[in-house]
N, C-alpha and C positions, 0 to 999 in steps of 0.2 A: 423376125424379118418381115417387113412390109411386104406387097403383092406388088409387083412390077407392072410399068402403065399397058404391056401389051393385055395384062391377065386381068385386068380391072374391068374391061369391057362383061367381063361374064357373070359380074357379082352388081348388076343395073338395080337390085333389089335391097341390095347395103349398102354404106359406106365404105368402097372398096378401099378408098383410103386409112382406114382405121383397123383394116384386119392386119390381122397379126398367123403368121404361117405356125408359129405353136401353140398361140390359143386358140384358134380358129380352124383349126383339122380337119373338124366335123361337118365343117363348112365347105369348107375350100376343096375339101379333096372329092367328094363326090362330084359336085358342079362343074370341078374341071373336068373329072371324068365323064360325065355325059353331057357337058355340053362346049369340049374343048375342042381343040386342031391338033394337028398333031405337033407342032410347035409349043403350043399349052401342055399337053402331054409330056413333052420332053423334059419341061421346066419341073412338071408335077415331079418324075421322076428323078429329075437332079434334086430336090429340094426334100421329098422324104422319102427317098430307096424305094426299090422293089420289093425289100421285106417289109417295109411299112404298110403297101399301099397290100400285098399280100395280105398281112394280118387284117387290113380294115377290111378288106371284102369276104375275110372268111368269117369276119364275125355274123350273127344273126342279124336277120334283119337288112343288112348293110346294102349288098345287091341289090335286095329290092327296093332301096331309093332311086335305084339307076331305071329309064326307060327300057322296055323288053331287049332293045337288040343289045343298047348298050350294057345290061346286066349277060348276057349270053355271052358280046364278045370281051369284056373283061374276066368274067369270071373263068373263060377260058384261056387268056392268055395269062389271066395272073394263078390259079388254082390249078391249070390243065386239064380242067373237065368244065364244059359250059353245063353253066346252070339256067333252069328254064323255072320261071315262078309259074304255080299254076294258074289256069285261065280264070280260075273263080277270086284269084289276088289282084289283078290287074294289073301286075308291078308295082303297088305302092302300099310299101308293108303297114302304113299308116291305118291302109282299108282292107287291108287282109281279114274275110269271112271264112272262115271254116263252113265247108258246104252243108255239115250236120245241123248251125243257126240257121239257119235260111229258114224262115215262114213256107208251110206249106203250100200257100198257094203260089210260091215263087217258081218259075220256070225251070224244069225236069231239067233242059239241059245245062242248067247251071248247076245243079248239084251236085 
């Protein structure tokens, strides 16, 4: 299933034209999640369930592609307990540092 012209606006960075809603999951579903309406939201929800959108955020990693509030207030509405990345990941599990790498001379309260 293509991406409807309301939800195209959110994918300025692809070809929203050319996604596809089951090859493109890993796509689609985060970006609508943090950066949708709640209109977009509702579409996300018609198109792959509550148990879908469940299992992607309970997997690793997965939240923290979402901005802080946005990873807190999904993971609490779809998981029932919010999840908070810690302040030394930044929310983006890409740059997630374990405080133990950190260079010594790197700032106390980051560790």
């Amino acid at each position: 299933m293509t991406l409807p012209d309301g939800i195209q606006r959110l994918f300025y960075r692809h070809h929203p034209e050319r996604l596809d809603t089951d090859r493109h999951a890993a796509i689609i579903i985060p970006t609508v999640l943090a950066d949708g309406s709640l209109a977009d939201w509702d579409w996300l929800f018609d198109v792959y369930g509550r148990g879908t959108l469940r299992e992607w955020i309970a997997q690793p990693g997965h939240a923290m592609e979402l901005p802080p509030p946005m990873e807190r207030f999904w993971t609490l509405v779809l998981l029932g307990t919010p999840h908070e990345t810690p302040r030394w990941a930044g929310g983006n599990a890409r740059r997630a540092v374990p405080p133990s790498a950190l260079p010594e001379w790197f700032p106390g309260e980051w560790r």
